[in-house]
N, C-alpha and C positions, 0 to 999 in steps of 0.2 A: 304155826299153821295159820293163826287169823280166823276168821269167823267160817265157819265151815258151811256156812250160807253164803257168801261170800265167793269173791275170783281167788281168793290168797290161795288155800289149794291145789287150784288149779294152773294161776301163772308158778308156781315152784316146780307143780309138774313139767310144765312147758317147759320153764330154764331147766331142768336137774342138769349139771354135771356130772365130773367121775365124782360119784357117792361118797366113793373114801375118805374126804374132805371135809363130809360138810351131814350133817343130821335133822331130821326133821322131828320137833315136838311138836304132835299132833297124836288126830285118831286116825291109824290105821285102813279102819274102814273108809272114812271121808277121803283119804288120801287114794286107797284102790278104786271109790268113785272116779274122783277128778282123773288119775289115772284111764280110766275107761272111756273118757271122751275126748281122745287126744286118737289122733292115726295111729293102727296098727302098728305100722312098722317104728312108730318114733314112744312108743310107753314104757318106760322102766318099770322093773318088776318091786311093788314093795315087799319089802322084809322087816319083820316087828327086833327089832335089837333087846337080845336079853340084859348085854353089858356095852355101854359104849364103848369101848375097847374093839368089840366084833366088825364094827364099821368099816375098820381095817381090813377085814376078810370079806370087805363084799366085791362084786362082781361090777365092773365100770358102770353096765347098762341097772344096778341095782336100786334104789331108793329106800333108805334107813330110815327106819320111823323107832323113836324115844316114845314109849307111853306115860305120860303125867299122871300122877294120882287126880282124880278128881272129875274127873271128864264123865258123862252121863249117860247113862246105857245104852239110852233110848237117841242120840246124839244123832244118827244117822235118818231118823226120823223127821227132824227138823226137816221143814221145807225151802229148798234150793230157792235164792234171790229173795228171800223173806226176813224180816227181821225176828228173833224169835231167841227165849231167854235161855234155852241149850246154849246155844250157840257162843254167847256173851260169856256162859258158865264157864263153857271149855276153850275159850280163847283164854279169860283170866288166867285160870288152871296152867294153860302153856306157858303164858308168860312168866306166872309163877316154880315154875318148873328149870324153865330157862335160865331165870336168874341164880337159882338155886346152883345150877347147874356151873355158871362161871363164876360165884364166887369162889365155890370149892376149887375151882381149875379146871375141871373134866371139860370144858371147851374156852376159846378164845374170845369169842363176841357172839351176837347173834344179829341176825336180819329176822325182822317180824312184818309179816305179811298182814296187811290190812284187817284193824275191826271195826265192829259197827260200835259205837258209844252208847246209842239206842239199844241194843242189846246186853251191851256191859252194864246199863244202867237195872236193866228188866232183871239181870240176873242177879242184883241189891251190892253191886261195887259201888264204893262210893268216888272210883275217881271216873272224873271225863275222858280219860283219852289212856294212850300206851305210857304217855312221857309222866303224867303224874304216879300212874301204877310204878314204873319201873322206880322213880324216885322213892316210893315209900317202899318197894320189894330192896331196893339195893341198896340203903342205907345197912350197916352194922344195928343187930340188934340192940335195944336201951340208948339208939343216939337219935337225935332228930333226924328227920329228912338232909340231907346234903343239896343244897343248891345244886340245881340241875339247867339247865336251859333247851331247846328247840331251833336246832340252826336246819333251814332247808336248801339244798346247794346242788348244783350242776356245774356243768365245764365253764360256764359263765360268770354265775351270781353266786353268789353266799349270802345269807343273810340269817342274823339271829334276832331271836323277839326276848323282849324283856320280860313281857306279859303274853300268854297262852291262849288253854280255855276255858275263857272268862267271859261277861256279856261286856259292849263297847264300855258302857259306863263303868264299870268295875274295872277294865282295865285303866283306864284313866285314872281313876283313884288308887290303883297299884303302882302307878306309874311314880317313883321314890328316888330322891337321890339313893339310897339304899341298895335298891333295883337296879337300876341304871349301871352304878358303878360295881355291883354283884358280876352283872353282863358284863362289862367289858376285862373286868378280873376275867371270866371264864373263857370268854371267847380270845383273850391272849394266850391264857395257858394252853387252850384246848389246839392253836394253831401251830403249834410244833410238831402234832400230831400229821398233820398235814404236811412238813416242810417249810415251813413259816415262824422262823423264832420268833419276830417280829412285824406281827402282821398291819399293816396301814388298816386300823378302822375309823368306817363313817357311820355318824352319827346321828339319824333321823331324828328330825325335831318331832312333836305331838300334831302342832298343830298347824295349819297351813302358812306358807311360807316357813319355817320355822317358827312362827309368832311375831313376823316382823316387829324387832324391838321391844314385845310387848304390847301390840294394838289388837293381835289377834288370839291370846291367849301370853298369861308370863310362865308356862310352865318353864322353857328354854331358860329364862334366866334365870329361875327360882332353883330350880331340881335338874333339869339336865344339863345344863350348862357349866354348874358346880361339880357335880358328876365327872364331867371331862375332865376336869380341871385334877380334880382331884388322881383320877387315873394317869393323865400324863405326870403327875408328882411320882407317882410309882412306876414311872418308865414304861407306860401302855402309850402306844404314838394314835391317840383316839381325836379327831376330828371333826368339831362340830360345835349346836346343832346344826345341820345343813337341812335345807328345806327338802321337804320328804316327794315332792313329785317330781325333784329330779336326779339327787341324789343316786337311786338305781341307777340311771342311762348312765351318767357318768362313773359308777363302779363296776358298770359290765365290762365282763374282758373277753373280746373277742378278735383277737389280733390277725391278719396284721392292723387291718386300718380301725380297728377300734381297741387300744391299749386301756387297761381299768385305772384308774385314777385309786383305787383303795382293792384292798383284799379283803374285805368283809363288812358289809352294811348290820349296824347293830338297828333295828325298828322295836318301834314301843308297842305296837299290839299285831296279831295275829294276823290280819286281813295287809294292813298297811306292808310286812314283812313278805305275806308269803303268794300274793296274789304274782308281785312280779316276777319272779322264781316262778312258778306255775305259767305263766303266759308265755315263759319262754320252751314251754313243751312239758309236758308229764313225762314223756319218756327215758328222759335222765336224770331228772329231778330228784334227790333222796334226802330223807328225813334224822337227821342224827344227833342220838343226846347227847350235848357237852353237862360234863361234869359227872360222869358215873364212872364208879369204879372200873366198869370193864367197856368194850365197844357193844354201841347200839345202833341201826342203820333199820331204813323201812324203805319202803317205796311212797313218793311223793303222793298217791291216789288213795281213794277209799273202798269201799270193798265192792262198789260198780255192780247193783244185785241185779240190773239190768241185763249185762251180761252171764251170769254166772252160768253154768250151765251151758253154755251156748258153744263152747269151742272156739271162741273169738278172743277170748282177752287176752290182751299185750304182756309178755313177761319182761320187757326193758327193763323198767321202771327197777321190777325188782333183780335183774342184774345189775345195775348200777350199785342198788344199794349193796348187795353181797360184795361186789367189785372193793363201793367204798371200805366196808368194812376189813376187807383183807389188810386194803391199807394203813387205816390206822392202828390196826393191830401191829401190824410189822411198823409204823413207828411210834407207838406205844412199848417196843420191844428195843426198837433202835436208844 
């Protein structure tokens, strides 16, 4: 469900498809909100699911709500486009629920509808964002965390970050042949998933130009350059580093007259990855963890408390992500 201050609510209501399919962990009541500001004739009816299983027996026009333990009574209280530590509570709660929910098998993936981090944070979670929660929820109990990564993608761009959410400078200092070559291990695996045994990645340098040579920083030859090096030993077709402000233009694939030169831009920090992905539209833009056990898909936007409330926000964003996730589920299966 996402932050229930928040548009997530509400763009799910916008998309719902046939129900049968597809389940919402959330509250109930937030979801009959967002439902209520949507046209008459276009609201699906929610229904609270005793057993996942019922889902099957709903009605096309129906909307199945999963109740998570944990979620706060008082939840619907929280004030719409606010940030507020309900909110945070009962997002964690869901996701916590979710995961729960496909390790055992009882669903295939999930798509997570935008939260606020500022709210995750109020509510005393100690990770930043969905991608580090689900990493420490979907690890096997008694194992470390499992490397995870953050690749953001549309019909265009892919690209994956080495480093998250972290501040500039700390990402820098993360920045590790270790890391480096973790990323390209993950984003090989992870593209089969997609149809890509073999995926061509490019390899964004740190610093500008790449570090021409070494005058403008030696991370390229110290740590990422070693990195490649090491990945094509193990048969990953990883290219680089290539200087990061042009590296995008030439991996966009927009054919005909612009063919992509690479199938997946690996970038070293958050902004440098996901800014150009984003520029080429929110709308189809989606967020997906490589490296977890099951499928995980969002929508590229945040939870826009400008709008909430309003009957305006775009549900694309998060069909795409559903979209994605269909897919790699099915070749995750294939």
């Amino acid at each position: 469900m996402g932050d229930a201050c928040g548009i997530g609510p509400e763009i799910i209501a916008r998309w719902w498809p046939d129900g049968r399919q597809w389940v919402v962990v959330g509250c109930p009541r937030v979801m009959a909100r967002a439902v209520s500001w949507m046209p008459p004739d276009r609201r699906p009816t929610v229904r609270v699911l005793s057993a996942l299983r019922d889902v099957q027996a709903l009605a096309e026009s129906e909307l199945g709500v999963w109740v998570p333990p944990g979620l706060p009574d008082d939840l619907l209280d929280a004030p719409v486009g606010r940030v507020d530590e309900r909110a945070g509570r009962a997002a964690a709660a869901c996701i916590r629920e979710a995961v729960r929910l496909a390790q055992v098998g009882e669903v295939a993936g999930m798509v997570t509808a935008p939260l606020h981090k500022e709210a995750l944070a109020m509510a005393g979670e100690p990770y930043p964002g969905h991608t580090e929660l689900l990493q420490a929820e979907g690890s096997p109990a008694g194992h470390p965390p499992a490397p995870v990564r953050m690749m953001l993608a549309n019909d265009q761009l892919k690209t994956v970050l080495v480093t998250i959410h972290v501040s500039l400078r700390q990402a820098i200092e993360q920045v590790t042949f270790d890391s480096v070559l973790e990323t390209l291990r993950i984003t090989h695996r992870s593209a089969a998933l997609w149809g890509q045994a073999r995926p061509r990645i490019a390899v964004a340098g740190l610093n500008p130009h790449a570090g021409e040579g070494g005058l403008f920083g030696d991370e390229e030859l110290h740590i990422i350059g070693p990195a490649i090096e090491a990945a094509r030993r193990e048969g990953i077709e990883a290219i680089g580093p290539l200087a990061p402000d042009t590296v995008f233009m030439r991996a966009r694939h927009a054919p005909p007259e612009h063919p992509g030169e690479f199938d997946v831009v690996v970038a070293m920090y958050h902004d440098q990855g996901l800014i150009p992905v984003k520029y080429l539209g929110l709308d189809q833009g989606v967020n997906v963890t490589l490296g977890l056990p099951f499928v995980r898909t969002s929508p590229d936007h945040g939870t826009a408390f400008d709008l909430a409330g309003t009957g305006r926000a775009d549900p694309s964003s998060l069909a795409a992500a559903a979209n994605m996730a269909r897919a790699l589920v099915a070749g995750r299966k294939a």
